[in-house]
N, C-alpha and C positions, 0 to 999 in steps of 0.2 A: 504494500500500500504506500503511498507517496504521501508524503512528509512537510507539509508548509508551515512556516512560521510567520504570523503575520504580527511585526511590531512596529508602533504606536508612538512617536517624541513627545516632546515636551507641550504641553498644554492641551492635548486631544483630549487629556482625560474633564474640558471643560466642555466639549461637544456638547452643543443642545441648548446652552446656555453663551455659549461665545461668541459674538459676531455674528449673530443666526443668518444674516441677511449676507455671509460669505462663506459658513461653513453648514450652515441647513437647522431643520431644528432637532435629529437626530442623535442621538447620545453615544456615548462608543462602547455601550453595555448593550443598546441596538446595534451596532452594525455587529460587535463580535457575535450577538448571538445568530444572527443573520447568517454571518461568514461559515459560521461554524456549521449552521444546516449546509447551507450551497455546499460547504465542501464535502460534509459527509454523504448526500447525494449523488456529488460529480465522484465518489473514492477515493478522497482524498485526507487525510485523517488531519486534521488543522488545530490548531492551534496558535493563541494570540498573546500579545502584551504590551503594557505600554507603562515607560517612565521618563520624567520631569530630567532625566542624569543621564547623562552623557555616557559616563564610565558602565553604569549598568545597561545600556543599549549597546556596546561594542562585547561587554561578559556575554547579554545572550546573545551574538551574534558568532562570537567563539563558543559558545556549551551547544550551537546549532551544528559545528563542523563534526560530521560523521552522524548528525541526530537528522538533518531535516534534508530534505531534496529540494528545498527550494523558499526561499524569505521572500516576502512582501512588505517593502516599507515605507511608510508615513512619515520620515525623521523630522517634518515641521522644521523648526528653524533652525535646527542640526545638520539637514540637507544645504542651506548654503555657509556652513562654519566651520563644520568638524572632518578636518582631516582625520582624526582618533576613528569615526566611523567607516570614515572611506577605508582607509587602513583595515580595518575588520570584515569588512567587504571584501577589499580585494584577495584574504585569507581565505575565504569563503568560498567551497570548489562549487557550490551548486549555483542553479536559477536566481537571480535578482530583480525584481520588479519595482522602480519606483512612482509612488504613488504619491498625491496629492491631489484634495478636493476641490481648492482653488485652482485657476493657471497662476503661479506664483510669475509668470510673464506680465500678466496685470496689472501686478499690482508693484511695489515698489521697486526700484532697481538696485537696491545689495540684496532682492530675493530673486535675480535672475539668474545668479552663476549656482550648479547644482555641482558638492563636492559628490555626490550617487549618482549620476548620471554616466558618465564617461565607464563606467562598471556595470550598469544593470542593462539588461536582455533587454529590457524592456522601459519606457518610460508615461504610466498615465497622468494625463491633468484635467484639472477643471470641470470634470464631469459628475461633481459631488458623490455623496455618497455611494453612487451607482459604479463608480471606479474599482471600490473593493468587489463587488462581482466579479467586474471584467477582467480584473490581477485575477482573481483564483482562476475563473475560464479560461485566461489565456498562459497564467503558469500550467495550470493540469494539460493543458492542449500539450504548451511544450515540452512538460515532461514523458508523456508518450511518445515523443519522438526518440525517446533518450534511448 
């Protein structure tokens, strides 16, 4: 069974309350549990997480290597700061998907350079919450190719 870890940066855990009129009014105890049907429907055994710290978003990105086939991640405002993630990323032999609900193109310009970008398979935006479906559909797609 294929193995996706889908984690969650710094301030998602305010979803639903945040910016509702950028990030929707959806909470991210909805979308995990959402995530979590879609994947176990498509066979996918998933699992999710999310923290405010840097350092513990790069640990489960290493305690992922030989656990998951494939990470999906949200890093919010860690995607354009934290080389420590990229770096954990680039350690990471599986699928990488980067995700975001805004187009961070949008909106201000120190949120347009992405240090996940140049590493993930794949990169979604601005398709709000509807994103995390289409990362697990289109991680599971490619990891059947594998």
């Amino acid at each position: 069974m294929m193995r996706i870890l889908i984690l969650n940066g710094p301030n998602l855990n305010l979803l639903g309350t945040r910016e509702p009129e950028i990030y929707g009014s959806e909470t991210l105890a909805d979308i995990d549990v959402y995530c979590l049907k879609i994947g176990k429907e498509l066979g996918a055994d998933m699992s999710s997480a999310q923290s405010n710290h840097e350092g513990e978003l790069v640990d489960l990105i290493q305690k992922a290597i030989g656990e998951c086939d494939g990470i999906i991640i949200n890093a919010g405002a860690y995607t354009h700061t934290s080389v420590a993630i990229h770096d954990a990323l680039r350690a990471f032999p599986g699928k990488v998907i980067e995700l975001h609900i805004s187009n961070p193109h949008q909106r201000e310009s120190f949120r347009h350079k992405s240090f996940i970008a140049p590493l993930a398979d794949a990169v979604i935006l601005g398709l709000g919450t509807e994103g995390y479906e289409l990362a697990i559909k289109a991680m599971i797609d490619s990891l059947k190719t594998i």
